[in-house]
One Martini backbone bead per residue (centre of mass of N, CA, C, O) as a GRO file, in nm:
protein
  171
    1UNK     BB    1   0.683  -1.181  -0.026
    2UNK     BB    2   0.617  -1.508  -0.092
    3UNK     BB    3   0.642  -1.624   0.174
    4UNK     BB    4   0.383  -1.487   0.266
    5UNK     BB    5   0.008  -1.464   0.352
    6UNK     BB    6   0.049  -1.223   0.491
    7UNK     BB    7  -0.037  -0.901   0.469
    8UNK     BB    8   0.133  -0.760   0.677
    9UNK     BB    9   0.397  -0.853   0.607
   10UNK     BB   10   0.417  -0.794   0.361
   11UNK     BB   11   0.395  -0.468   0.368
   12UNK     BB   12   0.625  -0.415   0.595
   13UNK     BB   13   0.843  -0.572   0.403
   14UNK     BB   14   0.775  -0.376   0.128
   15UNK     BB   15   0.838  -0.107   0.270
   16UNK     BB   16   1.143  -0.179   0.426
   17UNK     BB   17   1.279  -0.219   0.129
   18UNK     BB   18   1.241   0.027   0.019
   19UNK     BB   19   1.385   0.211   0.178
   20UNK     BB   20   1.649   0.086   0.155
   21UNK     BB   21   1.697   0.037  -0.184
   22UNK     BB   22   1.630   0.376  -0.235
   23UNK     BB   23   1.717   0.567  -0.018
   24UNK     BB   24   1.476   0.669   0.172
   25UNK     BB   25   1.295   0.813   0.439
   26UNK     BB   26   1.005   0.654   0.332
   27UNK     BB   27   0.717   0.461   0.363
   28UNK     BB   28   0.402   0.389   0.192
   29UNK     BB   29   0.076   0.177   0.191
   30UNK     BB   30  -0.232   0.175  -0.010
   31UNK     BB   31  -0.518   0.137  -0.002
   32UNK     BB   32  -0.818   0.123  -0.170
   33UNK     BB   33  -1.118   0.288  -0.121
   34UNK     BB   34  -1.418   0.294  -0.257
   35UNK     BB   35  -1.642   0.360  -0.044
   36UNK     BB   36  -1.462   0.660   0.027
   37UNK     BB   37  -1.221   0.732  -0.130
   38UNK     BB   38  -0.967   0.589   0.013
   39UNK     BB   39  -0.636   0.568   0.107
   40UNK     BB   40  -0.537   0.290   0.357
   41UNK     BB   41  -0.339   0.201   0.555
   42UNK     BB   42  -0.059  -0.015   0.607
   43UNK     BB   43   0.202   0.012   0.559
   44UNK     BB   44   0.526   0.172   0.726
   45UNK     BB   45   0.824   0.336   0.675
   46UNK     BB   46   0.995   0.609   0.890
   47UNK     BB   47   0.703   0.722   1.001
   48UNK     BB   48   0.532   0.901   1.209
   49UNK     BB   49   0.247   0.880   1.407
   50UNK     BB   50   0.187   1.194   1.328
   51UNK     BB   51   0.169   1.157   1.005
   52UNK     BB   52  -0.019   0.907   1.005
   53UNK     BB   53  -0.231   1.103   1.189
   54UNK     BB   54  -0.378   1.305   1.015
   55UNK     BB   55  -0.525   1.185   0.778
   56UNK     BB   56  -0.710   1.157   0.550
   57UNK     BB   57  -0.654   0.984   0.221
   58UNK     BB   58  -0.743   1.098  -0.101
   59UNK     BB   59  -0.788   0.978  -0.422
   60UNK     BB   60  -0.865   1.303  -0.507
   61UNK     BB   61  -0.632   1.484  -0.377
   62UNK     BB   62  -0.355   1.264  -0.343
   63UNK     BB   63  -0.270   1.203  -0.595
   64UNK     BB   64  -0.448   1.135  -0.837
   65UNK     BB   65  -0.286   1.009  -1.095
   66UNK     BB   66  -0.203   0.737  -0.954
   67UNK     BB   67  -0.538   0.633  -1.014
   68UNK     BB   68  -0.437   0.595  -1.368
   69UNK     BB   69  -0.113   0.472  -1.332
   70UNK     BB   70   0.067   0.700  -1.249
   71UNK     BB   71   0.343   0.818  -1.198
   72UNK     BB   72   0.439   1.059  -0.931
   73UNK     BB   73   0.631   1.335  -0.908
   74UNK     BB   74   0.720   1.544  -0.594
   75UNK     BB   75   0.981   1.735  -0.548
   76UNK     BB   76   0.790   1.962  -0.401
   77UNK     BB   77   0.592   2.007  -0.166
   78UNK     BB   78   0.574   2.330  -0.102
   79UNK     BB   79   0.451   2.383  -0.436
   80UNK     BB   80   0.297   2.127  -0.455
   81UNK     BB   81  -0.081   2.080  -0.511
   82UNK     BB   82  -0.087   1.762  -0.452
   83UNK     BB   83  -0.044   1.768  -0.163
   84UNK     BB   84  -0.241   1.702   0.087
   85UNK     BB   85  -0.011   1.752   0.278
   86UNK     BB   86   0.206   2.016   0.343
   87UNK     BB   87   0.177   2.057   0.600
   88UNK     BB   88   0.322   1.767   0.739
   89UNK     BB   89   0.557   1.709   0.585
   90UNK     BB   90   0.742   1.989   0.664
   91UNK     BB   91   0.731   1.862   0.963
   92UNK     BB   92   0.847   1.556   0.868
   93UNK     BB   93   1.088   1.612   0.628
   94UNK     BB   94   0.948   1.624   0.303
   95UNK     BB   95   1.032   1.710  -0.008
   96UNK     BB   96   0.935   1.467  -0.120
   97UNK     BB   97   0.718   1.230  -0.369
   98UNK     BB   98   0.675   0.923  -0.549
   99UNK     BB   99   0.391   0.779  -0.663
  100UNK     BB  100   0.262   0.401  -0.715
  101UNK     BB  101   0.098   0.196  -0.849
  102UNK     BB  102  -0.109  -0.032  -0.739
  103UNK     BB  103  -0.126  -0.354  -0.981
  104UNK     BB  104  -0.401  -0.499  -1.120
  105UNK     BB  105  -0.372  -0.574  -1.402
  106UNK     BB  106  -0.650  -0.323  -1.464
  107UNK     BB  107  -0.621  -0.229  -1.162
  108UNK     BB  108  -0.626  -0.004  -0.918
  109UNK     BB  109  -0.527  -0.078  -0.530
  110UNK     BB  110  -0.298   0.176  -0.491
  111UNK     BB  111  -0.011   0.293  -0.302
  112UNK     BB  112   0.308   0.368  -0.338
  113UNK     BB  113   0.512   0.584  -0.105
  114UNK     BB  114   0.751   0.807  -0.118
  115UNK     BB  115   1.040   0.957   0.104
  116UNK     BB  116   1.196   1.247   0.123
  117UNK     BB  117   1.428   1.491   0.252
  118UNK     BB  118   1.528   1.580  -0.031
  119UNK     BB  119   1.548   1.672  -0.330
  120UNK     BB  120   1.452   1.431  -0.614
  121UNK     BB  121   1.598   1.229  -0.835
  122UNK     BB  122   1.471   0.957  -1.048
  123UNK     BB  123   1.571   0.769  -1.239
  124UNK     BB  124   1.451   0.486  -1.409
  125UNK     BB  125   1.539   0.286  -1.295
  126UNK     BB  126   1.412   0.339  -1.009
  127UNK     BB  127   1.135   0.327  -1.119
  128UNK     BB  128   1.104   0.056  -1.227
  129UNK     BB  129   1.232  -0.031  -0.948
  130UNK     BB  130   0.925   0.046  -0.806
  131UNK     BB  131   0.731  -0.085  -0.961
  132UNK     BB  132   0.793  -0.358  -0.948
  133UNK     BB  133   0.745  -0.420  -0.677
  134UNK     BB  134   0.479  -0.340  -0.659
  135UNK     BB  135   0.333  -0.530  -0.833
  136UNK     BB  136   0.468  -0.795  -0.633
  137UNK     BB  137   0.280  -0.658  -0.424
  138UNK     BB  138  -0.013  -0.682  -0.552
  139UNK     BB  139   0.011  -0.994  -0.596
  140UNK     BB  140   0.030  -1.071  -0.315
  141UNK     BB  141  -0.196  -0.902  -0.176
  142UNK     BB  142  -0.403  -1.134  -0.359
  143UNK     BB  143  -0.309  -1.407  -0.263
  144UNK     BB  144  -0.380  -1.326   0.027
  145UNK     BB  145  -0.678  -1.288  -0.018
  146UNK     BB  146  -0.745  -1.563  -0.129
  147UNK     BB  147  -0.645  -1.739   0.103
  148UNK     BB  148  -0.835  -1.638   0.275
  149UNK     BB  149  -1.117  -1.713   0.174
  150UNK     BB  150  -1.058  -1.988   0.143
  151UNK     BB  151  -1.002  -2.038   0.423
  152UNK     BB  152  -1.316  -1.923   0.518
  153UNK     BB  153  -1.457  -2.149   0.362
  154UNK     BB  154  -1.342  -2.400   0.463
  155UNK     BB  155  -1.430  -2.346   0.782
  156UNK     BB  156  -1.714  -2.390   0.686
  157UNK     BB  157  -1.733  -2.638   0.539
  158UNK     BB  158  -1.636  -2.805   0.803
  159UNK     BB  159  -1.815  -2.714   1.023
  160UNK     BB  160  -2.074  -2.810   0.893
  161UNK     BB  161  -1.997  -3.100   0.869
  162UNK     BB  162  -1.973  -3.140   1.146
  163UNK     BB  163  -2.225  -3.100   1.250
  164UNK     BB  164  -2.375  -3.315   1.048
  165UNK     BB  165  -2.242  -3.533   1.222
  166UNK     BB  166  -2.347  -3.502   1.477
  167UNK     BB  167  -2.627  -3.532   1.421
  168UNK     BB  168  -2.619  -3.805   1.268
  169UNK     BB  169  -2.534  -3.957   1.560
  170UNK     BB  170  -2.748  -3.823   1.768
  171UNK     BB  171  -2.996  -4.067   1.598
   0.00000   0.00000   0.00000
């Protein structure tokens, strides 16, 4: 995740290695939009194109708990009514969801979301190593804006001294 700054190969990888290392059935990255209220799709790994466009995923709806920092642990889809898509995770063949927050310092910016086929309880060993990744996510995910920003910034001033330096010739 360290080797490179593009947000989405970060995210993508991110999602399919949860999917390997945890043995589960898929797994989605999603940023928080303060704007919206919604948790936005950045990358996933497992999941059909017909579940991953159910429709919006709110940050207040969905696993509400996961944006206070808390690990949420979702047993059975079909009868815990934090699962914002009941019927669309049963028809996708979802038992269980793991939600993690995504955290930077003290602040929650996403959620990375497992999916499993059956119901499954998950050891602390494997939660406290699905939360250490998420971290890992989150901090890649600020270098990579960081260094988008430093990048447009430079782009911005160089662009500007070239005009400068042209204007300055051209007299």
């Amino acid at each position: 995740m360290n080797s490179t700054l593009d947000i989405q190969k970060v995210m993508d990888t991110l999602a399919q290695n949860l999917v390997q290392v945890m043995g589960v059935k898929a797994s989605a990255i999603r940023l928080l939009n303060p704007n919206k209220g919604t948790l936005d799709l950045l990358a996933s790994y497992g999941l059909s194109d017909k579940y991953i466009s159910k429709g919006a995923v709110s940050a207040d709806l969905s696993i509400a708990e996961s944006m206070t920092g808390k690990v949420v642990i979702i047993r059975d889809t079909v009868t815990d009514p934090r699962a914002q898509y009941q019927k669309q995770a049963i028809e996708e063949g979802i038992a269980s969801i793991v939600s993690i927050p995504l955290r930077l310092k003290d602040r929650i910016i996403g959620a990375v979301r497992l999916y499993t086929a059956e119901a499954r309880d998950f050891s602390a060993d494997e939660l406290h190593f699905a939360q250490t990744l998420a971290e890992m996510g989150a901090v890649a995910i600020e270098n990579a804006r960081l260094y988008e920003a430093l990048d447009k910034n430079y782009q911005s001033v160089a662009y500007d001294l070239h005009s400068l330096a042209k204007e300055h010739y051209s007299q």
